[in-house]
N, C-alpha and C positions, 0 to 999 in steps of 0.2 A: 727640239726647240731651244733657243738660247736663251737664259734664263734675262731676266728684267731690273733694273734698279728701281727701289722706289724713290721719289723724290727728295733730294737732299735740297735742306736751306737752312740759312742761319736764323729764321724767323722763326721767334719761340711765339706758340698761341696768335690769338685775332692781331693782324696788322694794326699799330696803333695810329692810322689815319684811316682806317676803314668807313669806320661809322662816318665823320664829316664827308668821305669822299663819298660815297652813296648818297646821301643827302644833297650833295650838291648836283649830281645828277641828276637825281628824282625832281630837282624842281629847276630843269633845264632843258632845253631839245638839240639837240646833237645836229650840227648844221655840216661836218664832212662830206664835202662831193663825194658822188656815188665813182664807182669805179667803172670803166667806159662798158666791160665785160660784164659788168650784173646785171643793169636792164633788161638787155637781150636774154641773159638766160633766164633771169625769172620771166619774161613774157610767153618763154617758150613753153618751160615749164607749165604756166597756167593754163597754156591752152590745151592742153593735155589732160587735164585732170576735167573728172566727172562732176560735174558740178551737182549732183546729187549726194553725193558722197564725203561726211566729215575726212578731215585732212589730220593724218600722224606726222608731224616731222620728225625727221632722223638728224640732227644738225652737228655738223663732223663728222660725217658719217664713215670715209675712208673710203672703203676700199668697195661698200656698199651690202656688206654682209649683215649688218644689223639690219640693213634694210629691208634686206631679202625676208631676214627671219621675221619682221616685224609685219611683213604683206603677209605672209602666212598666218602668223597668229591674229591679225584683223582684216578677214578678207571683205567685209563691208565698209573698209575705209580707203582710203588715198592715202599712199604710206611717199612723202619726199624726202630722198636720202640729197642733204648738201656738203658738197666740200667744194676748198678751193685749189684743190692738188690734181691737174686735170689727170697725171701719171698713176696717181690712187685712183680712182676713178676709171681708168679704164680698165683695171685687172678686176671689174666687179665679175659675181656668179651670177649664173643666172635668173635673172628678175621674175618674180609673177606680174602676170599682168598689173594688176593695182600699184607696183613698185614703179618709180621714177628716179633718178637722179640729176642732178642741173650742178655743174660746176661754179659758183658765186663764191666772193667775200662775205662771210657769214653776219658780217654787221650792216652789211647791203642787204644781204638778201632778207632780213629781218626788219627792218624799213621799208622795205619795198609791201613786204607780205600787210605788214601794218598802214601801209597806206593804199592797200588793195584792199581793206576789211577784212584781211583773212582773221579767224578766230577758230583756232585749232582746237580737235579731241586730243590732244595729246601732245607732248614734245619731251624730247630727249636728248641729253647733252651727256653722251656715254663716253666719257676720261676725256675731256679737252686738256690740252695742252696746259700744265698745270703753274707753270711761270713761275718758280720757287724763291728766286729771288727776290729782297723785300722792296727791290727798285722797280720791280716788275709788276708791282702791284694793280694796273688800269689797264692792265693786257688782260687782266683773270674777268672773265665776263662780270662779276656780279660786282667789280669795282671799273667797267667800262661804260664811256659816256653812251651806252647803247641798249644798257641793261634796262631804261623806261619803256624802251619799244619791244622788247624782248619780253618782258612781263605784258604790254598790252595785248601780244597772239591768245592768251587767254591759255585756258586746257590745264591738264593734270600734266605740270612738268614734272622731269626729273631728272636728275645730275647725279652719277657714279662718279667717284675719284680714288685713288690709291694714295691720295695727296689729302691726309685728315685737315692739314690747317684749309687749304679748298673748301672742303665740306663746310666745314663751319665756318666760315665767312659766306658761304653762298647761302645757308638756313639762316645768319642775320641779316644778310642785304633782303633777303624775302619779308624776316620779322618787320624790319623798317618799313619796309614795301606795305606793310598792314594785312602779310599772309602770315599763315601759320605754319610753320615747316621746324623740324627736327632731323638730325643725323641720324642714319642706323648703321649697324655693323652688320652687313650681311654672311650669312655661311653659306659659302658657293661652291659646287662641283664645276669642274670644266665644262659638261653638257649645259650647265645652266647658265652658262657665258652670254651675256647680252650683246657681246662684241670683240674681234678678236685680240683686240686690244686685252681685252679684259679677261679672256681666257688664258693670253699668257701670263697677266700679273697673276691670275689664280694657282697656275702652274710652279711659278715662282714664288708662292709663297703670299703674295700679298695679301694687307687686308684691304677691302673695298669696303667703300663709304657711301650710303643713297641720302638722299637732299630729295623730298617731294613736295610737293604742294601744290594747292586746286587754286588755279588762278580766276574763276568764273565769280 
């Protein structure tokens, strides 16, 4: 396995337009047309899923392997793995039944679920794309105009990153939010990998950072 870099940026500690830039979100609605391919797949998606059954999602899911692992470990839920990389996505392993995947634009597909009523048991945002740069700042979920709708699916989120300035900017956008969330420094074996993303930062050496909080 080829070893991994972890994120380099010249940003030292919280972006200093973080705070106002959440705030301006939080009291706005993100009006972006949807993208022609998200509809369709979250409709398909929906029809799929048991409607008896709370909803995990996996969101970034890749390649669908957190996903896999996540149907197993809650086999009384709807586990939806999303990405928008249809070529990830099809090298997924084998699904259990209760596993799905839907290929969408993750700020679509999280609109969409928000305006379906969905309110999720759970969600997981395991090492998204960490945008190091400090001009990058409203690509990092928790300083995107998308982050009110994201917070209203409800459920015990949580965010992994190898990226500490991440962490903590996504536990203040929650603090803002009126949640209560703190950084941890996890100690992880490879078996304990949430994602394989995250097995090889572990392999490599990295530290990983968890972001939780109960949105209900």
């Amino acid at each position: 396995m080829n070893k991994s870099s972890v994120p380099v940026s010249s940003q030292v500690g919280i972006h200093p337009r973080l705070v106002e830039t959440v705030q301006r979100h939080l009291g706005s609605t993100w009006q972006r047309p949807l993208r022609a391919y998200s509809p369709p797949a979250f409709a398909r998606l929906a029809g799929r899923l048991r409607v008896d059954r709370r909803i995990i999602l996996d969101s970034g899911c890749g390649t669908g392997w957190s996903t896999a692992r996540l149907a197993v470990a809650h086999p009384d839920c709807e586990i939806v793995g999303v990405d928008q990389s249809p070529a990830r996505l099809r090298r997924h392993p084998p699904l259990p039944p209760n596993a799905h995947l839907a290929r969408a634009d993750l700020a679509d597909f999280w609109r969409l679920a928000r305006a379906a009523g969905w309110r999720l048991a759970r969600h997981y945002l395991l090492h998204p794309n960490p945008w190091p740069k400090p001009g990058q700042l409203q690509r990092r979920w928790h300083a995107h105009p998308v982050w009110p709708d994201l917070l209203a699916l409800g459920g015990e989120l949580e965010l992994r990153s190898n990226f500490e300035i991440y962490a903590r900017e996504f536990a203040l956008a929650l603090q803002l939010a009126g949640f209560s969330a703190d950084v941890e420094l996890l100690s992880l074996n490879a078996e304990d990998a949430a994602s394989l993303f995250e097995r090889k930062y572990i392999a490599s050496g990295h530290r990983i950072f968890r972001v939780r909080a109960c949105l209900d």
